[in-house]
C-alpha positions in Angstrom: 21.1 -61.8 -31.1 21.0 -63.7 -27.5 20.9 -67.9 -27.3 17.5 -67.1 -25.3 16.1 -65.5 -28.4 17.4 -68.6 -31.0 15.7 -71.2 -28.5 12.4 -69.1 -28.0 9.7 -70.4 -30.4 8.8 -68.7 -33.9 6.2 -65.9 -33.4 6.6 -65.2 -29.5 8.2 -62.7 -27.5 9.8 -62.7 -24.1 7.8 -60.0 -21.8 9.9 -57.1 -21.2 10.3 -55.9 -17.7 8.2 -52.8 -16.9 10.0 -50.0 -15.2 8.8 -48.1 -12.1 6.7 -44.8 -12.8 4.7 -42.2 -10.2 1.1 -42.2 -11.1 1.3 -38.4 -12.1 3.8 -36.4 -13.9 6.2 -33.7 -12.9 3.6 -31.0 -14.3 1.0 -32.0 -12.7 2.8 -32.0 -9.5 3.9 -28.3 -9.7 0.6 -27.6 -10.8 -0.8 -29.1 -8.0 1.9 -27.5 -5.7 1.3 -24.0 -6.8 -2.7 -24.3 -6.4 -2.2 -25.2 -2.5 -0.1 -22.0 -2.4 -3.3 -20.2 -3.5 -5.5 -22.0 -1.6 -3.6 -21.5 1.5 -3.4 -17.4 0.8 -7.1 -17.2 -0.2 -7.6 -18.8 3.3 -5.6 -16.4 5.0 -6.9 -13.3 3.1 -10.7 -14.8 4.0 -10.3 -15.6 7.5 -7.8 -13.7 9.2 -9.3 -10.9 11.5 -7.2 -7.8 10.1 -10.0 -5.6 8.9 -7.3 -2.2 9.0 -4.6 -4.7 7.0 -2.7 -3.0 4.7 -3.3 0.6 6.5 -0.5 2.7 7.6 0.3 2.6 11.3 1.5 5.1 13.9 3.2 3.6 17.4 3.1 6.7 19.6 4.6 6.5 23.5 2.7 7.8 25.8 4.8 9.0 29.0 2.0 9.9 32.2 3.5 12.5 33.6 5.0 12.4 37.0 3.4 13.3 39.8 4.6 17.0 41.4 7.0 16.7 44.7 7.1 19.9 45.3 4.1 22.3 46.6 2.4 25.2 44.6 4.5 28.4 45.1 2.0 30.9 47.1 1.1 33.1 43.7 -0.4 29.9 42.2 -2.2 28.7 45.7 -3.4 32.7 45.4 -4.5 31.8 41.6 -6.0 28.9 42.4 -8.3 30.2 45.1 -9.3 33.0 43.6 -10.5 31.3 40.5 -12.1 28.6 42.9 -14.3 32.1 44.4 -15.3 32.5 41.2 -16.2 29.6 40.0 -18.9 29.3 42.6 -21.4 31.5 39.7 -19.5 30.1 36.0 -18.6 26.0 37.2 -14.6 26.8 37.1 -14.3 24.0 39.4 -13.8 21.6 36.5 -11.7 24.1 34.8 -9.3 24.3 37.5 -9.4 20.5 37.8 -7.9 19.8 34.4 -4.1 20.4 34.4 -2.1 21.6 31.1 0.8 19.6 30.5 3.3 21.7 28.9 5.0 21.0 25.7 1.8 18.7 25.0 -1.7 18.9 23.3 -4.6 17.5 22.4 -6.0 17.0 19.2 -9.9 15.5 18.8 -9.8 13.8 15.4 -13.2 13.3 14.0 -13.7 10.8 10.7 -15.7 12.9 8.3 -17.8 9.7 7.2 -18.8 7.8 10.3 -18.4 10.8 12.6 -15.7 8.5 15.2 -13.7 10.8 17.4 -10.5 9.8 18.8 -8.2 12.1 21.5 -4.4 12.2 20.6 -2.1 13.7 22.7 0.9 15.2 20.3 3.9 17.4 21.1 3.1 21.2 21.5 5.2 24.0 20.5 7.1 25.5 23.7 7.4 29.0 22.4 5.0 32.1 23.0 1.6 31.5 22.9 1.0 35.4 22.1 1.3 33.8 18.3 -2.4 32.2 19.1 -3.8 35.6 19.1 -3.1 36.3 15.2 -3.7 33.1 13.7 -6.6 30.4 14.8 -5.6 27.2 16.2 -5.5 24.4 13.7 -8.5 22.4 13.1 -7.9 18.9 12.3 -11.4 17.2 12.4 -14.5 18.1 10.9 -17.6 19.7 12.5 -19.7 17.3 12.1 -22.6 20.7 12.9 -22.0 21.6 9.3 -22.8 18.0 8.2 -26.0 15.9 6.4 -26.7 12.4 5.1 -27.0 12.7 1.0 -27.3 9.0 -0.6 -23.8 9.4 -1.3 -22.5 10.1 1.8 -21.7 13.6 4.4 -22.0 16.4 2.4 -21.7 20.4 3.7 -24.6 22.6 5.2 -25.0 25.7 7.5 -25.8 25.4 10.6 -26.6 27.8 14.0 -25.8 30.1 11.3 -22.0 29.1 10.8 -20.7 28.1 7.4 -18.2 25.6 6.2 -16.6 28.8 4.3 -16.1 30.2 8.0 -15.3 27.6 9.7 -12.6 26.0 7.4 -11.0 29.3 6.6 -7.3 29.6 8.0 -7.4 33.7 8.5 -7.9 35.7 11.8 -9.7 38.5 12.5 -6.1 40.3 12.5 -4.7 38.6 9.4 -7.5 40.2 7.5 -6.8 43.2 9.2 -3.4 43.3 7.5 -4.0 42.2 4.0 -6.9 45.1 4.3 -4.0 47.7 4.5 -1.5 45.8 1.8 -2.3 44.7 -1.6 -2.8 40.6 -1.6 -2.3 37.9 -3.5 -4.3 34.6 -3.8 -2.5 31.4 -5.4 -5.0 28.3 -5.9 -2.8 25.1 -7.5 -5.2 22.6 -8.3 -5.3 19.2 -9.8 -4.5 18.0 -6.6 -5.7 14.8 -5.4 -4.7 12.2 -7.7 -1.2 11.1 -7.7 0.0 10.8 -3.7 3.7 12.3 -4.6 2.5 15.4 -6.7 -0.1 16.0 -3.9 2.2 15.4 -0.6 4.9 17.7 -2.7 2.2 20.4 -2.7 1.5 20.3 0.6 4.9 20.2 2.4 6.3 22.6 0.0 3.8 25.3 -0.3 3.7 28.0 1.7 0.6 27.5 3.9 -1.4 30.8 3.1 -1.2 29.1 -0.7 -4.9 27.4 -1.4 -5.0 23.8 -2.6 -8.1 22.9 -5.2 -8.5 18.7 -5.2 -10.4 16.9 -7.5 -13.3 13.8 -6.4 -11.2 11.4 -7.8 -7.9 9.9 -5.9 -8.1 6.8 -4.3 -8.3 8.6 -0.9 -8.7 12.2 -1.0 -9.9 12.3 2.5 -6.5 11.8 3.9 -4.5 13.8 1.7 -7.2 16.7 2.5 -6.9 16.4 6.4 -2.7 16.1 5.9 -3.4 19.6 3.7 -5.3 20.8 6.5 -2.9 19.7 9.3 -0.7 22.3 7.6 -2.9 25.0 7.6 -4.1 25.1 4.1 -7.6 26.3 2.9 -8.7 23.7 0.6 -11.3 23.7 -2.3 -13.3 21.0 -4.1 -13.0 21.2 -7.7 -16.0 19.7 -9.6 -16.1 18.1 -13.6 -18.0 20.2 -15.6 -18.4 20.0 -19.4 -15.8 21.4 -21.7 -16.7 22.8 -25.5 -15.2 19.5 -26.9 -17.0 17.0 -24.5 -16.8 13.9 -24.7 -13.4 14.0 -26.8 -12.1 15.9 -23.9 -14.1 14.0 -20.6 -13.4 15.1 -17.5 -14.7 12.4 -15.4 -17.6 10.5 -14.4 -20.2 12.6 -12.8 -19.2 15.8 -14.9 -22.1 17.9 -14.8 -23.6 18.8 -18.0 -25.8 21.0 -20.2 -28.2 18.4 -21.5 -29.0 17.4 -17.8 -32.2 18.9 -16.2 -30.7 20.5 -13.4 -32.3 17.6 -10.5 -29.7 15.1 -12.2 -26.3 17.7 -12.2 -27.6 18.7 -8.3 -27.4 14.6 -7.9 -24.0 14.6 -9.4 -23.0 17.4 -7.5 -24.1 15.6 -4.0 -21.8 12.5 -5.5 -18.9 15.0 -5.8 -19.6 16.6 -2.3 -19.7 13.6 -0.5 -15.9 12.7 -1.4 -14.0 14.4 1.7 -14.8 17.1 3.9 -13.0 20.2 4.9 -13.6 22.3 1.9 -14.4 26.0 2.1 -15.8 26.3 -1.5 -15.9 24.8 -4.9 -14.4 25.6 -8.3 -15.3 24.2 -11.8 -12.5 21.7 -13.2 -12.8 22.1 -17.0 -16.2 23.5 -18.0 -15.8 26.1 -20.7 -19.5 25.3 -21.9 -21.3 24.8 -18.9 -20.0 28.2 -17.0 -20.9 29.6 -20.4 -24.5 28.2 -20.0 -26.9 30.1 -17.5 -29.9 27.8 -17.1 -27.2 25.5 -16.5 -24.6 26.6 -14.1 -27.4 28.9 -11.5 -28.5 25.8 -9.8 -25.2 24.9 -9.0 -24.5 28.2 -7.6 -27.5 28.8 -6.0 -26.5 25.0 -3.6 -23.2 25.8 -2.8 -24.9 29.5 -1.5 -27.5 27.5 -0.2 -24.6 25.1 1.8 -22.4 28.1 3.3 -19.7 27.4 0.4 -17.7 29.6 -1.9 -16.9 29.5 -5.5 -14.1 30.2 -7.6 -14.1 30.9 -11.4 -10.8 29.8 -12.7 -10.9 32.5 -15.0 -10.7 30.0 -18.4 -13.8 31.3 -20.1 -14.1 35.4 -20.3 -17.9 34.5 -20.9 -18.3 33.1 -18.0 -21.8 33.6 -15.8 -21.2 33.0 -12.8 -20.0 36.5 -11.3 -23.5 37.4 -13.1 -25.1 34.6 -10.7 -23.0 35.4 -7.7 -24.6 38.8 -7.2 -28.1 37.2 -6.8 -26.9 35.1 -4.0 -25.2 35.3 -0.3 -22.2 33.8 -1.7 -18.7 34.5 -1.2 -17.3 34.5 -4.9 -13.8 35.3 -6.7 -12.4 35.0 -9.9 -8.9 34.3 -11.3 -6.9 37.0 -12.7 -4.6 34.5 -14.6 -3.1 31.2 -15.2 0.1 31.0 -14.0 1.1 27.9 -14.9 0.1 27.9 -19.0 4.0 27.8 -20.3 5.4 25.5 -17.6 8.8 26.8 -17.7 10.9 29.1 -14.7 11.0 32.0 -16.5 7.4 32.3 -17.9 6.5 31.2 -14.4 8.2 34.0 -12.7 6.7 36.6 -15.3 2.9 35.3 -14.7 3.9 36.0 -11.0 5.8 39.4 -11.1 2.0 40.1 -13.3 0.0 38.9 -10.9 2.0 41.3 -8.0 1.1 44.2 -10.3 -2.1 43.2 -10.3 -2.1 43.2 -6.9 -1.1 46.8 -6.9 -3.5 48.3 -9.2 -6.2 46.7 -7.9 -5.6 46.0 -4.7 -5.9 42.1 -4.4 -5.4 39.4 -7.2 -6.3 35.5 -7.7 -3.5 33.3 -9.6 -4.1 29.5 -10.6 -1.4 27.1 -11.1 -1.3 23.4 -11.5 0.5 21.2 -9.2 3.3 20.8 -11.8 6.7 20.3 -9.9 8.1 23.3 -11.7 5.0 25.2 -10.7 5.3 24.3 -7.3 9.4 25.3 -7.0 8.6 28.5 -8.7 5.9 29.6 -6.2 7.8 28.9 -2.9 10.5 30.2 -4.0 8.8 33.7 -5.0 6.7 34.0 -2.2 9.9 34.5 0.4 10.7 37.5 -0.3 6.9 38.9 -1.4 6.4 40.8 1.9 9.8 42.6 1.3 8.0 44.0 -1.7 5.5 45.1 0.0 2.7 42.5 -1.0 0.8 39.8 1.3 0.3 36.4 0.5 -3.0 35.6 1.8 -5.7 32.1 1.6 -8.6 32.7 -0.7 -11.1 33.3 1.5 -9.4 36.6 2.8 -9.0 37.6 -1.2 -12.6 36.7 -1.4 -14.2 38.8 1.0 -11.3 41.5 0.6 -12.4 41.8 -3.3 -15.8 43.6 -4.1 -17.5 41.0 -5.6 -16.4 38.9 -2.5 -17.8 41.8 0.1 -21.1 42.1 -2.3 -21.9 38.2 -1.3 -19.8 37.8 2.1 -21.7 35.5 4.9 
């Protein structure tokens, strides 16, 4: 005890000195700290003018060409004339105006949604250009001919008489010419679509003649189906239907279904249609009871005749109809032989395939699905370099469809 505190009277207490304190505590101050972060982001996300942020970006250079120094040898000056004579009756004037820069081309990209075109000039190949005579050159964008408004979006249509079953298929005259004289072989690997890795796998791997079946529901199936394209791959639209054990097994939203009337699955089907573009048919993705169901599935058929499309039955249900309903209609049909894909190992694999190429033999063409399983995907490449050796040709589906009878019976 101090002398201060002995003096101090009974009952009182000195005041104690108060110590210094910030008016808010450290909580509140990294509480406060962290909410400016925010604030300051949501600002930036709101206001900044970067409507294409996040997209992926291509820096291409863009070399003009130099001018020529030297003078036309006297063969082109004679070409050159001569095609100016005639174009005095056929405007070839402008044709001889425009100037092909070798080792360059360019490719007219059209957005399948908002119908935007955009010219890109991209390397060319320098070999022989003989090799354009058997295959078709490779058709990025989308005709937007073959195109109508739906309240979902662009879906497909004929028009001036040309189909999107045409006009997306990958064959030439002369490629279907040469399957006519060899048995063929379609493979469809579907499931494609969702899941960006399994998808782009499918593509770059893959021989191209090998037909790739996406469902409506990736994040952006448009541009995985124009990168499929790119490559020269026929591409199909596969579409939910319902399975025997619906809705414990759902395929998706939009599935069509039994208990619709058939105005409601043809709006369901417009949703599906609308997702990308490109497509030369459709196929059913599950569906063992509506294939199975007549009053059902002939409306469905009877639009995707009506839009210049194909279809493909997987070949799940042996009572399917829709072979039945193909016959009534100008529609390009096939059917699967077999799954190829049901035991996911190599060696089950390689004997679905080595089936499928006797198939091919006996009958003269055959349809194999697969899924896009990385096994599945390894196996086919691999067995397809040496099919022509064995005297078989791997060919897109729309050459197996109008090569099979029921194909020629509906062909456009």
């Amino acid at each position: 005890m101090t002398t201060d505190e002995l003096s101090a009277p009974l009952g009182q207490k000195r005041p104690r000195k108060r110590k210094f304190r910030l008016p808010f505590s450290g909580t509140q101050a990294i509480a406060t700290l962290l909410g400016l972060v925010l604030l300051a982001f949501a600002g930036f996300a709101l206001f900044n003018d970067n409507p294409q942020g996040g997209e992926p970006m291509v820096r291409m250079a863009i070399r003009p060409q130099p001018a020529a120094d030297k003078p036309a040898a006297p063969e082109t000056d004679k070409a050159a004339k001569a095609e100016s004579h005639d174009g005095a009756a056929g405007g070839s004037h402008d044709k001889a105006a425009h100037v092909e820069v070798p080792g360059q081309k360019t490719v007219t990209i059209i957005d399948g949604s908002s119908g935007a075109r955009q010219q890109v000039v991209v390397p060319g190949g320098g070999g022989d250009t003989a090799a354009s005579d058997v295959a078709p050159a490779i058709t990025v964008g989308i005709d937007q001919k073959l195109l109508e408004k739906s309240r979902y979006g662009m879906i497909p249509m004929v028009a001036d008489g040309v189909k999107p079953f045409n006009a997306y298929a990958t064959a030439g005259e002369a490629d279907r010419a040469k399957a006519a004289r060899m048995p063929s072989i379609a493979i469809v690997v579907g499931g494609l679509g969702v899941g960006a890795a399994k998808t782009n796998d499918a593509i770059m791997k893959l021989p191209a003649a090998v037909t790739l079946a996406f469902t409506p529901y990736g994040s952006d199936p448009a541009k995985l189906v124009e990168r499929a394209r790119a490559q020269r791959h026929e591409v199909l639209l596969q579409i939910p239907m319902e399975p025997f054990d619906y809705p414990d097994n759902d395929p998706g939203p939009q599935t069509l279904l039994t208990t619709l009337p058939s105005e409601q699955n043809i709006d369901r089907l417009y949703w599906h249609l609308s997702r990308f573009q490109g497509y030369i048919g459709i196929t059913n993705f599950m569906g063992g009871r509506f294939v199975t169901t007549e009053p059902a599935l002939q409306p469905i058929v009877r639009e995707a005749a009506k839009r210049g499309l194909g279809y493909l039955d997987d070949g799940q249900s042996p009572r399917g109809v829709a072979a039945l309903l193909a016959t009534t209609q100008t529609l390009p049909f096939g059917k699967a032989d077999l799954s190829i894909d049901v035991v996911p190992t190599a060696l089950e694999i390689d004997r679905a395939l080595y089936r499928l190429e006797s198939l091919a033999r006996d009958n003269g063409n055959a349809i194999g699905m697969a899924s896009a399983l990385p096994i599945s995907i390894e196996r086919i490449a691999t067995w397809s370099r040496s099919l022509e050796g064995r005297g078989l040709l791997l060919v897109p589906l729309t050459t197996a469809m109008l090569k099979s009878k029921s194909g020629q019976a509906g062909a456009p």
